[in-house]
N, C-alpha and C positions, 0 to 999 in steps of 0.2 A: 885424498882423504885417507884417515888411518881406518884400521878396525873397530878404533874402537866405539862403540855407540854412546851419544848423545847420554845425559840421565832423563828419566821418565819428567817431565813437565809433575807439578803437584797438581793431585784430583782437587778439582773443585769442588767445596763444598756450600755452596751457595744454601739451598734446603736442608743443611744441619744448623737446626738451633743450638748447637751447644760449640759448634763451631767458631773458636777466639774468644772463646768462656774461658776464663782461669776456674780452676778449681774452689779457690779464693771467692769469687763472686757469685759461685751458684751455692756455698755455703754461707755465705752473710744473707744474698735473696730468700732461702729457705726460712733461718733462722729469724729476718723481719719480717715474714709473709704469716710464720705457722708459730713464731717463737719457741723456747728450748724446750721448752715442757712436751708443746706437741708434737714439734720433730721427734725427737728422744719415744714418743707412744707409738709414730710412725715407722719410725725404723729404731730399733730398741737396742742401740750400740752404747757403752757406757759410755763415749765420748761427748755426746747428747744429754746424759742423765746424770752424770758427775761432775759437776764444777764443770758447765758447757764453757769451750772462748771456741772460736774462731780457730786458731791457733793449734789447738790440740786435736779438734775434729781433723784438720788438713795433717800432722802427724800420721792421725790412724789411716785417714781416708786412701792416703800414697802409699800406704803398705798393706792396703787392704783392697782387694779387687772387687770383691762379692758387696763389699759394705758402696765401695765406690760405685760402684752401678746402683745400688738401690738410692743413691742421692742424685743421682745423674738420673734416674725415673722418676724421680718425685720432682724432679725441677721441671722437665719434663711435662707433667701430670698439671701441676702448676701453673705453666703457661697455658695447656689446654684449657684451664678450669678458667682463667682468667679471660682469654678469647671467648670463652662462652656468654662469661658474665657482661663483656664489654657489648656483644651481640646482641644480646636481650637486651640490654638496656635500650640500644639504637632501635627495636622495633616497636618499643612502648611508649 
């Protein structure tokens, strides 16, 4: 055997929901969930609030860190709100 080591196996990420999310899908789910008006009040980036597409959100979002995590929490927030909703309804 040489020296040199193995590479690291990839961490599993089985409990990340956003694990094999495109960028792309967790910005259209927001956008049909909350549509542009109220994404754009939720997180106040003009990409939201000016002429919203798909398209130009993922421009900003890839060069923007700060903005990208607050869409990556709301999708996030999202699904929690939704497990919630699906919950109560099963108990009524």
């Amino acid at each position: 055997m040489s020296d040199i080591e193995k590479p690291a196996e990839p961490t599993k990420q089985a409990r990340n929901p956003l694990h094999g999310l495109t960028l792309e899908a967790i910005v259209t789910a927001l956008a049909d969930h909350y549509g542009w008006e109220e994404l754009g009040q939720r997180i106040p980036v003009r990409c939201f609030n000016v002429d919203p597409s798909v398209g130009s959100s993922l421009r900003f979002l890839r060069k923007t860190p700060w903005a990208r995590e607050k869409v990556e929490g709301l999708y996030l927030f999202m699904l929690r709100e939704e497990r919630r909703a699906g919950g109560a309804r099963g108990r009524t």
